[in-house]
Residue frames as a rotation matrix with the C-alpha (Angstrom) as fourth column:
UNK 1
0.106 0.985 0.136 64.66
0.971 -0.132 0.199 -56.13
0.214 0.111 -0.971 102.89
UNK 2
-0.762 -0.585 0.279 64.51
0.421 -0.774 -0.474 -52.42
0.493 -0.243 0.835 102.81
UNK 3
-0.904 0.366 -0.218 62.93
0.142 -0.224 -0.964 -50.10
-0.402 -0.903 0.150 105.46
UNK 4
-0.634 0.693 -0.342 59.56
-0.739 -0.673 0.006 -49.70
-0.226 0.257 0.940 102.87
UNK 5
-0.116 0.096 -0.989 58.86
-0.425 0.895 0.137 -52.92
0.898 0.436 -0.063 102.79
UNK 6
-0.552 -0.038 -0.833 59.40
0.733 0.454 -0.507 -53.84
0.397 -0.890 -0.223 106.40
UNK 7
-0.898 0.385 -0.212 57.33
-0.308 -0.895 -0.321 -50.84
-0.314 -0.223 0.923 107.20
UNK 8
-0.488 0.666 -0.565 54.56
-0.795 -0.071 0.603 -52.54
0.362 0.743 0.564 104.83
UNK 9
-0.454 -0.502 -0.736 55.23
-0.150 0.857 -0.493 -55.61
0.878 -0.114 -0.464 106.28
UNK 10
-0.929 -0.327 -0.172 54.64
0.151 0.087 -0.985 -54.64
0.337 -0.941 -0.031 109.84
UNK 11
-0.637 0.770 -0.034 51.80
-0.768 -0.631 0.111 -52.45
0.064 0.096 0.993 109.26
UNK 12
0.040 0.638 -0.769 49.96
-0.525 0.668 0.527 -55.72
0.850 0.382 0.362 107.91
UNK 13
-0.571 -0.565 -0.596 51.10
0.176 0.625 -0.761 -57.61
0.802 -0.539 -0.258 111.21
UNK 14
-0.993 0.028 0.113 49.71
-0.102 -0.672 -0.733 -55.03
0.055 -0.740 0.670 113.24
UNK 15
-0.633 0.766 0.114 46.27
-0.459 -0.489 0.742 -54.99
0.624 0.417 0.661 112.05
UNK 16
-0.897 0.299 -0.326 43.90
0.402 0.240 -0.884 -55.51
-0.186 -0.924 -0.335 115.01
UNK 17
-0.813 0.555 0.174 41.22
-0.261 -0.081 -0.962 -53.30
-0.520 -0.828 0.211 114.11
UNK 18
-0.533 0.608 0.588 37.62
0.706 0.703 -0.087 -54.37
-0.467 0.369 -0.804 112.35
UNK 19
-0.684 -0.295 0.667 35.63
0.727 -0.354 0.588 -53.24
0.062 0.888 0.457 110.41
UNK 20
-0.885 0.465 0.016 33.26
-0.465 -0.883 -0.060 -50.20
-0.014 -0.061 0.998 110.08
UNK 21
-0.487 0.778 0.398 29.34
0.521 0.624 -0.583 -51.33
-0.702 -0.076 -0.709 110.65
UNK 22
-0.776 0.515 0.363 27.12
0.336 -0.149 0.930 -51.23
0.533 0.844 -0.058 107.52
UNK 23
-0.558 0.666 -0.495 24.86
0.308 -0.388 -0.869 -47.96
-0.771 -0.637 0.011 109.15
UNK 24
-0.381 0.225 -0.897 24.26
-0.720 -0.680 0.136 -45.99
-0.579 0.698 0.421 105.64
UNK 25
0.603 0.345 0.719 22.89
0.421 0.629 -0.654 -46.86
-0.678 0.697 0.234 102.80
UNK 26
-0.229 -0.823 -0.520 25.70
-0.483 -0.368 0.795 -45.89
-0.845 0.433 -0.313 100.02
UNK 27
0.837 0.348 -0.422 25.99
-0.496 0.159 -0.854 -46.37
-0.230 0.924 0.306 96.26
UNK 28
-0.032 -0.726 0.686 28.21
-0.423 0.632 0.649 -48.96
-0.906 -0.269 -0.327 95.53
UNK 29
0.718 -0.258 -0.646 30.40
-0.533 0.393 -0.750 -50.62
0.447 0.883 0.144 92.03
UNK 30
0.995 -0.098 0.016 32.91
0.083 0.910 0.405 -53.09
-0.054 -0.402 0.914 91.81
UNK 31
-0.050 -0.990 0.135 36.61
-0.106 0.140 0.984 -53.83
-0.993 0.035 -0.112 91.47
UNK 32
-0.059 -0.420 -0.905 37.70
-0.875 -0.416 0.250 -53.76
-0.481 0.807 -0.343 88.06
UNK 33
0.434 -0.336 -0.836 38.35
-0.718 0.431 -0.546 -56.32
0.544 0.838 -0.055 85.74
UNK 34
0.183 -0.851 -0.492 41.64
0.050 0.508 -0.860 -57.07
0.982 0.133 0.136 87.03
UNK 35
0.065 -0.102 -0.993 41.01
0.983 0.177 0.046 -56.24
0.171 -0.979 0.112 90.85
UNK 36
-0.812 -0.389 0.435 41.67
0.305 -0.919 -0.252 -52.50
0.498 -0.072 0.864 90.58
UNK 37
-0.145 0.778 -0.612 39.71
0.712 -0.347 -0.610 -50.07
-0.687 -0.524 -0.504 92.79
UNK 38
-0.356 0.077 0.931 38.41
0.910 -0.198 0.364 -47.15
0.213 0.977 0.000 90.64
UNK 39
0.532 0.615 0.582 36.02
0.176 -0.753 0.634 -45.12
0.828 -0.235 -0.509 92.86
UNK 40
-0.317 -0.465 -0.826 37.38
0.942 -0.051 -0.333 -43.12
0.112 -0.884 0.455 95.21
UNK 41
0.775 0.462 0.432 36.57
0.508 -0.861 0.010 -40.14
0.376 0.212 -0.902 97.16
UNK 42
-0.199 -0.941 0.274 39.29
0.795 -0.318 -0.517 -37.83
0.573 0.115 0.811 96.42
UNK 43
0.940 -0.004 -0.340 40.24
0.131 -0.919 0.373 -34.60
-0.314 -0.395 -0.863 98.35
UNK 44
0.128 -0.961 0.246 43.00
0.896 0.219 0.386 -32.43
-0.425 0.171 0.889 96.69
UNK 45
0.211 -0.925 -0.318 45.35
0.294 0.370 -0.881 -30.26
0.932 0.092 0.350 96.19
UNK 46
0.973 0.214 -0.086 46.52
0.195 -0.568 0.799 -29.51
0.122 -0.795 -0.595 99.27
UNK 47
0.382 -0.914 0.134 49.69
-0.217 -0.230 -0.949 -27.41
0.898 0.334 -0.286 99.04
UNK 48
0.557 -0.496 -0.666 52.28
0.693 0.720 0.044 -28.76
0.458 -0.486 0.744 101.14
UNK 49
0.885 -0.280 -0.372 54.67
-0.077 -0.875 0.477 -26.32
-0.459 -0.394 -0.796 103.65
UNK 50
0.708 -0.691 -0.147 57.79
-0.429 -0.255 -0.866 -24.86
0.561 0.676 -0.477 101.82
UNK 51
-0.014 -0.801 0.599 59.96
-0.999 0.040 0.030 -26.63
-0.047 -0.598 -0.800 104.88
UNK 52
-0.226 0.351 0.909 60.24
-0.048 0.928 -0.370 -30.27
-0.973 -0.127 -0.193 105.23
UNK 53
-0.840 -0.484 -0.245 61.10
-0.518 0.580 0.628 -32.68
-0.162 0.655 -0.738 102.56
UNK 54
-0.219 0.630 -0.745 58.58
-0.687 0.442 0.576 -34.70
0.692 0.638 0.336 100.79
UNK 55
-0.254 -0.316 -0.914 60.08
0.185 0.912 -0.367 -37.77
0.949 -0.262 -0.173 102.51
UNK 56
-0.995 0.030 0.095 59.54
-0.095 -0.565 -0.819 -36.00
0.029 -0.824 0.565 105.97
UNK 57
-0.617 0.747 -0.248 55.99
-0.675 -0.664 -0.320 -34.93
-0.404 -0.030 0.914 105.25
UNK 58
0.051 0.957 -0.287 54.23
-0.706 0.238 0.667 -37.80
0.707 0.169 0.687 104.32
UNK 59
-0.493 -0.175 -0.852 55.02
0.584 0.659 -0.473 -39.50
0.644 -0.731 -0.223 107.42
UNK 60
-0.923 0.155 -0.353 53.06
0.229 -0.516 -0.825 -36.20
-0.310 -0.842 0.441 109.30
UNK 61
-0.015 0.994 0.108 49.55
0.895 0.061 -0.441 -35.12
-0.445 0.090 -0.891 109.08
UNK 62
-0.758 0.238 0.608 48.21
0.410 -0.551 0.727 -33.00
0.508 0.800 0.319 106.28
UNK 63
0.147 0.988 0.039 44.33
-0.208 -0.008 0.978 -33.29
0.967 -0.152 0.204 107.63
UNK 64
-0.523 0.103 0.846 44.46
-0.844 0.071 -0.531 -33.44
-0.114 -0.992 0.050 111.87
UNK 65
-0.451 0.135 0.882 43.44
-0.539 0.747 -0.390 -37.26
-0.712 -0.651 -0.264 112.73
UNK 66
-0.391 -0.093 -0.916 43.63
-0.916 -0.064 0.397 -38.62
-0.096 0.994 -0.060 109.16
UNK 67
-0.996 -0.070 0.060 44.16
-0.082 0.970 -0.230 -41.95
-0.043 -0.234 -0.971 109.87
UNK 68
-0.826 0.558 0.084 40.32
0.253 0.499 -0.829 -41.93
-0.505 -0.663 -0.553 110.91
UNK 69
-0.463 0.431 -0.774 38.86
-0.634 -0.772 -0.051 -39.88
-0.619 0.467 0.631 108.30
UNK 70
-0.626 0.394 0.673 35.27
0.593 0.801 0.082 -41.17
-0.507 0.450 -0.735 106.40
UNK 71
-0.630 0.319 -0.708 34.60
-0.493 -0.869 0.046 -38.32
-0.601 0.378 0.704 103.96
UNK 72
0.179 0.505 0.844 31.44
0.805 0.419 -0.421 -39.08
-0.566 0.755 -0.331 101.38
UNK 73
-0.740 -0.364 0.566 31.43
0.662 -0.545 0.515 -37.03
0.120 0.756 0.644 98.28
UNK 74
0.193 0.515 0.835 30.31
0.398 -0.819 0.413 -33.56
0.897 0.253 -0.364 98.63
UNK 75
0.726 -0.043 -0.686 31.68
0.686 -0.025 0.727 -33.25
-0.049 -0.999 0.012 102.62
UNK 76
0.896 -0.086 0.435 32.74
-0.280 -0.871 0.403 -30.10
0.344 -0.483 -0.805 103.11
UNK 77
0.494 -0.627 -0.602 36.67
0.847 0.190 0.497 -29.20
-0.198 -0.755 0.625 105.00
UNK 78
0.828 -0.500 0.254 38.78
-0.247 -0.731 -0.637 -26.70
0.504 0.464 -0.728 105.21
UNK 79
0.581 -0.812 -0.056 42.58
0.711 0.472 0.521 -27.43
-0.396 -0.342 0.852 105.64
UNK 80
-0.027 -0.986 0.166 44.84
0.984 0.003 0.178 -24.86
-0.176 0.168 0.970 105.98
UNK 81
-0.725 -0.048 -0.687 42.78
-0.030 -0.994 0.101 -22.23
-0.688 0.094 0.720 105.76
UNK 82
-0.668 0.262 -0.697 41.19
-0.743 -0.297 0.600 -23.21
-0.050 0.918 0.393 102.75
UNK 83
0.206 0.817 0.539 37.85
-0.503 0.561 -0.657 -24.55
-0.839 -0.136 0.527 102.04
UNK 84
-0.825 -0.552 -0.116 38.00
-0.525 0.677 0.516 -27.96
-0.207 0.487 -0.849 100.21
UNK 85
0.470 0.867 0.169 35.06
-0.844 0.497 -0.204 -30.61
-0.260 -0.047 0.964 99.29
UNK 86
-0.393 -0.057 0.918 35.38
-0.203 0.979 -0.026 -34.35
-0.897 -0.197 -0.396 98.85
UNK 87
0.198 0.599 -0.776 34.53
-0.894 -0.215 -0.394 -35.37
-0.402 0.772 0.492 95.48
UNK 88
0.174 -0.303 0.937 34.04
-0.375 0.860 0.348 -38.57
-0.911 -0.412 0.036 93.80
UNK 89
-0.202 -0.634 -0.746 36.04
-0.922 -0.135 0.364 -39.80
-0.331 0.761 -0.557 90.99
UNK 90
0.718 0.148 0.680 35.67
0.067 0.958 -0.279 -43.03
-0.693 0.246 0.678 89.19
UNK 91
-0.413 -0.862 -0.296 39.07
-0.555 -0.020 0.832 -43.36
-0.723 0.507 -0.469 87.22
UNK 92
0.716 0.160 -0.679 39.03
-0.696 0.242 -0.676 -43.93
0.056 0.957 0.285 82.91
UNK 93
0.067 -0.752 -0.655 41.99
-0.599 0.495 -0.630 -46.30
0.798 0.434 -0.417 83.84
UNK 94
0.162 -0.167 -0.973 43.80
0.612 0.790 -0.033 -49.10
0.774 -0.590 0.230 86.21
UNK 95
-0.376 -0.533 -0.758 45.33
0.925 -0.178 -0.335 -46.33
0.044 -0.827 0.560 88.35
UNK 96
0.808 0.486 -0.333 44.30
0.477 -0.872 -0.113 -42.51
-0.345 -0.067 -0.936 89.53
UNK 97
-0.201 -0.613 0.764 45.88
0.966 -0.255 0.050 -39.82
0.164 0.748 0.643 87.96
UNK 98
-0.061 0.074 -0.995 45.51
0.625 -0.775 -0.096 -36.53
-0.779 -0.628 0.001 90.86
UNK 99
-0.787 -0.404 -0.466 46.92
0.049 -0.794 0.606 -34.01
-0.615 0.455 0.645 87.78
UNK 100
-0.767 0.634 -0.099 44.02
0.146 0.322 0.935 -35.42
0.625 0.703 -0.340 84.78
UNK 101
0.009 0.986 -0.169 41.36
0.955 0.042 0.295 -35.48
0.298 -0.164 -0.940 86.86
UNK 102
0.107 0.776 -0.622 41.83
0.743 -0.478 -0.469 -31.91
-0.661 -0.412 -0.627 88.20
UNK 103
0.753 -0.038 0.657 43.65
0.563 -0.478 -0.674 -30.01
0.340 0.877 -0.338 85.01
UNK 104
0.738 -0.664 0.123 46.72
-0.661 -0.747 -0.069 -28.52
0.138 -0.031 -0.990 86.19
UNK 105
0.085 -0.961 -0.264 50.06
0.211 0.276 -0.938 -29.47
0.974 0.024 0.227 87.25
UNK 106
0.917 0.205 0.342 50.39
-0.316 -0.149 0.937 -29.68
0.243 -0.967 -0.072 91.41
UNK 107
-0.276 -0.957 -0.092 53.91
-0.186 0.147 -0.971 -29.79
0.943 -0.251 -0.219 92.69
UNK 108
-0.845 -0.514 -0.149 54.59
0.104 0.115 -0.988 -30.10
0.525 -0.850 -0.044 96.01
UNK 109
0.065 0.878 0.474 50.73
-0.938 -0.109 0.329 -30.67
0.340 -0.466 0.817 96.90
UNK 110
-0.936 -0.026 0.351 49.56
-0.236 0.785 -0.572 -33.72
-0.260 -0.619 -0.741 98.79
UNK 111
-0.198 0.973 -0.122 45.85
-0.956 -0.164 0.243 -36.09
0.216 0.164 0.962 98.12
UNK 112
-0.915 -0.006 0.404 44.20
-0.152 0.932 -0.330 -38.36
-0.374 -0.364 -0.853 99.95
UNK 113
-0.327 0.471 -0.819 42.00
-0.745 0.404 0.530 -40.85
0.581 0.784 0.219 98.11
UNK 114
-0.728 0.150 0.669 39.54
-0.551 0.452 -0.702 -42.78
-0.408 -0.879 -0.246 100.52
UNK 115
-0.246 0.869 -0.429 37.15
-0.732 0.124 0.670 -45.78
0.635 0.479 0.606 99.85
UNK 116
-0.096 0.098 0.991 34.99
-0.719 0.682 -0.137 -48.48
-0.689 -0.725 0.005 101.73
UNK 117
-0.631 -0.218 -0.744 35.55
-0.689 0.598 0.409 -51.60
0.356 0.771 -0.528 100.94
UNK 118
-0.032 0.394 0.919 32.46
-0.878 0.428 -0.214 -53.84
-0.477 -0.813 0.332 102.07
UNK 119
-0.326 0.132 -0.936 31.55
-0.544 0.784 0.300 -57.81
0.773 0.607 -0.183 102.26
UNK 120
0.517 0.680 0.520 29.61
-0.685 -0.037 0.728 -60.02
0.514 -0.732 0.447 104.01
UNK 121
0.995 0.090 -0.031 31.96
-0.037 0.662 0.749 -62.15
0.088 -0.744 0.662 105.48
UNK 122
0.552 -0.833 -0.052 35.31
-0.383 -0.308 0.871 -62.01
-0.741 -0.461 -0.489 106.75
UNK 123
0.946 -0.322 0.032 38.13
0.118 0.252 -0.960 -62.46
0.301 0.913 0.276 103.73
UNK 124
0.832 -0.538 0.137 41.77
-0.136 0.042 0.990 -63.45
-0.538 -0.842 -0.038 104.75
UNK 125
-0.232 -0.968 -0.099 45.00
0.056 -0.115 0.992 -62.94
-0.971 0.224 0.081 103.02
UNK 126
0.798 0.435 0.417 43.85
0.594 -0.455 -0.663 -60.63
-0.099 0.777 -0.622 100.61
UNK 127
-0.364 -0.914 0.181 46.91
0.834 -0.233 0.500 -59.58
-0.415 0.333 0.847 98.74
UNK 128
0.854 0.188 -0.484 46.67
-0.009 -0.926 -0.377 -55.25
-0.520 0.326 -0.790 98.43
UNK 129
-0.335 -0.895 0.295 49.19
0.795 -0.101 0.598 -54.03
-0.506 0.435 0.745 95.74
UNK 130
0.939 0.301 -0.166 49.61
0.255 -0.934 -0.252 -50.81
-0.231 0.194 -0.953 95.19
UNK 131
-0.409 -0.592 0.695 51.95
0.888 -0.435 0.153 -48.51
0.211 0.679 0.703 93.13
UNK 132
0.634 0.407 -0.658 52.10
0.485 -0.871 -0.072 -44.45
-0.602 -0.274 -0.750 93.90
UNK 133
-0.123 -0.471 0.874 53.71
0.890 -0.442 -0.112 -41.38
0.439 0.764 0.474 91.99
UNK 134
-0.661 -0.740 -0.126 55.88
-0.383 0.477 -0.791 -40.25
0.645 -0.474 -0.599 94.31
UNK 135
-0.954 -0.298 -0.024 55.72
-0.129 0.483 -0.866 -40.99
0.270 -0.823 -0.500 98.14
UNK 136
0.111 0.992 0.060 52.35
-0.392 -0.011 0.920 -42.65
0.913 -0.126 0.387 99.55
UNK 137
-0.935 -0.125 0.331 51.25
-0.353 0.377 -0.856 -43.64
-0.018 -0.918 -0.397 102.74
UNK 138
-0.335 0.916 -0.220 47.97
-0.383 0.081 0.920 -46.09
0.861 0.392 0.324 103.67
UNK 139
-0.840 -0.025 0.541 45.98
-0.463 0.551 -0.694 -46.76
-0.281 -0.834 -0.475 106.63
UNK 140
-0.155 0.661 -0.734 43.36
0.041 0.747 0.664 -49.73
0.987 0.072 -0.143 106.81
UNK 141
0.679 0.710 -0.190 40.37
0.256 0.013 0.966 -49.12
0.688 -0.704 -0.173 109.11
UNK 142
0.959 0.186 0.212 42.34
-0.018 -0.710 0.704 -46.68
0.282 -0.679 -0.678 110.84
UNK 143
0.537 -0.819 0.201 45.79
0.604 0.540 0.586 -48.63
-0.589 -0.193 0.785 111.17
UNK 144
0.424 -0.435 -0.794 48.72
-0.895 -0.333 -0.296 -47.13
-0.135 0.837 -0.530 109.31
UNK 145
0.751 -0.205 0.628 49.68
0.189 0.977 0.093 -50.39
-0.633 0.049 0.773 107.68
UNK 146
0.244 -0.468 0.849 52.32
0.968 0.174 -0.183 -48.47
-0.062 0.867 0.495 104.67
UNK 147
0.935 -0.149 -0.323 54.50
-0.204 -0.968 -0.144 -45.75
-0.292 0.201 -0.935 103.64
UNK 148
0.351 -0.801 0.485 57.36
0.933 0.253 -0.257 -45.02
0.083 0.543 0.836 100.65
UNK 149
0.555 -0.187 -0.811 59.06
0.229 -0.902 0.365 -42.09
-0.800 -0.389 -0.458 101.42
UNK 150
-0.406 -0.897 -0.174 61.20
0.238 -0.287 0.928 -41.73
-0.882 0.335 0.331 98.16
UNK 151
0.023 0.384 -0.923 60.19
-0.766 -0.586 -0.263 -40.09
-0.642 0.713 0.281 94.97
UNK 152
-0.761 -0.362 0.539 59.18
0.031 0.808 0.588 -42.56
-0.648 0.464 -0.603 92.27
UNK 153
-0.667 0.286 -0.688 57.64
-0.707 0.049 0.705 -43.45
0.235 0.957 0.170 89.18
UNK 154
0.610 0.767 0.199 53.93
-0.743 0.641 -0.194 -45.81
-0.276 -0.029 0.961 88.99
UNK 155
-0.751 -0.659 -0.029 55.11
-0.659 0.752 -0.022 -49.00
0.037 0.003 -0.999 89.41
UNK 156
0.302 0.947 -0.105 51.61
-0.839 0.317 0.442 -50.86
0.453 -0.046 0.891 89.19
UNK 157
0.914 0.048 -0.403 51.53
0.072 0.958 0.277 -53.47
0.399 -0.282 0.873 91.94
UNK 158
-0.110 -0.958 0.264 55.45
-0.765 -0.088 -0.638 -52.22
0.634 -0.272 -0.723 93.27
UNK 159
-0.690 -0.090 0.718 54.50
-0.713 -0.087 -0.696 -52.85
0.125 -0.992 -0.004 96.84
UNK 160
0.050 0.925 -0.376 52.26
-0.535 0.343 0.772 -55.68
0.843 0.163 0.512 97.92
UNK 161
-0.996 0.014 -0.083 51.63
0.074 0.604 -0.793 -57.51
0.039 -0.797 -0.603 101.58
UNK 162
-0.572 0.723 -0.388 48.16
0.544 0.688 0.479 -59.18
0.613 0.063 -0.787 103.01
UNK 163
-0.839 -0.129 0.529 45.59
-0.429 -0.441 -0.788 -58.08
0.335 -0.888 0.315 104.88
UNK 164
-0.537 0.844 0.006 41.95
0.844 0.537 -0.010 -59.78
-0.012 -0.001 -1.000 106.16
UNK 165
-0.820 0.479 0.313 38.76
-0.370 -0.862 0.348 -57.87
0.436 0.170 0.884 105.22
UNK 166
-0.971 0.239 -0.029 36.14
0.217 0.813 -0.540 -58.15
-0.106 -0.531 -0.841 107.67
UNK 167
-0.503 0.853 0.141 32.88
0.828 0.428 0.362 -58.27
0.248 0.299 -0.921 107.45
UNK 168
0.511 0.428 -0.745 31.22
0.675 -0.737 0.040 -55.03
-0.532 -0.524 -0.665 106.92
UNK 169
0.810 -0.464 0.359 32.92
-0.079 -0.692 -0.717 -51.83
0.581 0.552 -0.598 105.49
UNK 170
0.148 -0.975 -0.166 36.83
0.902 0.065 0.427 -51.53
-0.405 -0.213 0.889 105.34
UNK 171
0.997 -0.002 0.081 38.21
0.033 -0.904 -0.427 -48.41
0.074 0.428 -0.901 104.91
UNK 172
0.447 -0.577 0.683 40.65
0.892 0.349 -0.288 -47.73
-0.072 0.738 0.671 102.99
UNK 173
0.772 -0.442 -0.456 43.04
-0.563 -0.809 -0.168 -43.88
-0.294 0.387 -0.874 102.64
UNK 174
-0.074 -0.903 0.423 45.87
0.992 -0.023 0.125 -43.68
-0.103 0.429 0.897 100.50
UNK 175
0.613 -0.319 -0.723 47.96
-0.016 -0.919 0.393 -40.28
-0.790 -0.230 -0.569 100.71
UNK 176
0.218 -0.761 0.611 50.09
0.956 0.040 -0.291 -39.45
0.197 0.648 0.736 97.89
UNK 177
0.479 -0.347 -0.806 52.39
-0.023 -0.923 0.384 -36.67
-0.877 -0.165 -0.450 97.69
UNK 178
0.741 -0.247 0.624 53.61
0.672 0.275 -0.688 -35.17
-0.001 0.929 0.370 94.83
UNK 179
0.289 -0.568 -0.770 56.76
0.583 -0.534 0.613 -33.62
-0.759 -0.626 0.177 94.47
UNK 180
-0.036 0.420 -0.907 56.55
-0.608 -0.730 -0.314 -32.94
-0.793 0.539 0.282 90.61
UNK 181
-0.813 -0.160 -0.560 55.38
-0.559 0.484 0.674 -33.75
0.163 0.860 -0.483 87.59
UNK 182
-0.238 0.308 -0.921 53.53
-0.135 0.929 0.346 -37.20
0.962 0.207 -0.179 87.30
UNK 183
-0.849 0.131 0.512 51.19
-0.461 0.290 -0.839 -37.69
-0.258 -0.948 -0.186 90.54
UNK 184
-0.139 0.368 -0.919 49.75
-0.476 0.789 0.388 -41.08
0.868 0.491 0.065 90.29
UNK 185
-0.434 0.113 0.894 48.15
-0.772 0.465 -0.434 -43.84
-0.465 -0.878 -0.114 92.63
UNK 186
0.155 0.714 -0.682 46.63
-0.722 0.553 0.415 -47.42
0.674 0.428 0.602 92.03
UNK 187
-0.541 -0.102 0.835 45.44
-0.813 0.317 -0.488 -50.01
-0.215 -0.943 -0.255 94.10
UNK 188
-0.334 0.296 -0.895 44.75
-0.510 0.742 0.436 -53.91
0.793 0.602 -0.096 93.56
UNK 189
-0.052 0.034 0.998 42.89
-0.824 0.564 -0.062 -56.44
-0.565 -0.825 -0.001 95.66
UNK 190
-0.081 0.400 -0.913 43.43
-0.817 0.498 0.291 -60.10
0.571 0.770 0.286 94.82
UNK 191
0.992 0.128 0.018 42.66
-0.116 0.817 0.564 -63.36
0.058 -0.562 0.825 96.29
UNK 192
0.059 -0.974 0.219 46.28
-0.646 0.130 0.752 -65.35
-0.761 -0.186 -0.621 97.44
UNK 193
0.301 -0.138 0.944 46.02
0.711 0.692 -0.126 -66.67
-0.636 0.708 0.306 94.39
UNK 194
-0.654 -0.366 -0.662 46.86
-0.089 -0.832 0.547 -63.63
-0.751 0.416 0.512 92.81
UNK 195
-0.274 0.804 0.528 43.07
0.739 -0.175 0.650 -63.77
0.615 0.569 -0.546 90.79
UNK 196
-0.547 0.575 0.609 40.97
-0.310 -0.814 0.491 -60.54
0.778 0.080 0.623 91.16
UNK 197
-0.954 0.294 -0.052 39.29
0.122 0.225 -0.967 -60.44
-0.273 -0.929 -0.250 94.51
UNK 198
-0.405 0.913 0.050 35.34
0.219 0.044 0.975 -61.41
0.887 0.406 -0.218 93.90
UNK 199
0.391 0.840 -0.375 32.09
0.631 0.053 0.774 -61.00
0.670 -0.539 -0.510 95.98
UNK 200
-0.396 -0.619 -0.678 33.22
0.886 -0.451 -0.107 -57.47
-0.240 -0.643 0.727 97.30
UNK 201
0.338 0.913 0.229 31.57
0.941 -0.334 -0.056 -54.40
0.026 0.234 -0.972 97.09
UNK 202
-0.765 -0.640 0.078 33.08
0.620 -0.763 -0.184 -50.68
0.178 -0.092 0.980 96.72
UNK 203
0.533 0.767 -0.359 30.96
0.834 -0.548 0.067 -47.94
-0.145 -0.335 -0.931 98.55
UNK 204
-0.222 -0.670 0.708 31.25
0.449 -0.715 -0.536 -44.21
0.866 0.199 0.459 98.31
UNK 205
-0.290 0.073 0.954 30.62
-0.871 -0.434 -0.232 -43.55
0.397 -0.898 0.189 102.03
UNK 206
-0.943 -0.304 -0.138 31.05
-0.100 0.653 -0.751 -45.43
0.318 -0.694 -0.646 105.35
């Protein structure tokens, strides 16, 4: 087993904390078809420091107390200096696609893609599979439960281990870094059958 995998592995082990109470009222679509998420609110690019390796750097904070971050679309930040906004995306495909949605080419930038996942009743060994372009990292309701530190190609579904959604809003971040080229992200929930996770709801704020 290698160290991205047992890293996934643990993460999922770890998970302790619950979910987010249903305060807001939020607009809210489903999973895909096939289980994909789609909406997300994105926040990007954010140019990465010229020191420190990819691999290095998505193991460290971009955004001061990421992990914990519940942006809605149109929330305001500034990171690095620079003023940013939150913005929500609803992907034409299975997977996001950081470069297409904003028109350029982003090397060595970093984006983090955040959604809530809600239902009314707790949901155990829900199989997440996800696939990045290159190195992601994900925490769940605050946990860091994942992280690939090598450069790679979308692998839809690469990576996949369990977690329990509880009742109420889950949140969800996924970080990607790109180091060039092709910066990509997708993310499945299915039942342990490996069928499309039903009677779930996707919000765009917590």
């Amino acid at each position: 087993m290698n160290m991205k995998n047992l890293s996934f592995i643990l993460g999922l082990l770890a998970l302790c904390a619950g979910a987010m109470p249903n305060t807001h009222a939020a607009e809210t679509s489903r999973l895909d078809p096939d289980g994909y998420i789609r909406d997300w609110v994105v926040l990007a690019p954010i140019a990465l420091p010229e020191r420190g390796s990819a691999a290095e750097l998505i193991l460290r904070e971009q955004i001061r107390g990421e992990a914990n971050l519940k942006p809605k679309d149109g929330d305001p930040i500034t990171v690095n200096g620079k003023q940013l906004t939150w913005k929500h995306v609803t992907t034409p495909t299975n997977h996001f696609d950081f470069n297409a949605t904003l028109k350029t080419i982003n090397d060595h930038c970093a984006g983090y893609m955040v959604t809530y996942v809600e239902c009314d009743q707790d949901i155990p060994d829900v199989t997440m599979a996800v696939g990045s372009n290159d190195q992601g990292r994900i925490y769940f309701n605050g946990v860091d439960i994942y992280a690939v530190t090598e450069a790679r190609q979308l692998v839809l579904d690469g990576d996949k281990g369990r977690v329990t959604l509880k009742a109420g809003v889950n949140v969800i971040l996924f970080k990607v870094i790109n180091e060039q080229n092709s910066w990509q992200a997708a993310m499945r929930l299915t039942d342990k059958s490996g069928a499309p996770l039903k009677n779930v709801r996707i919000r765009l704020a917590p």
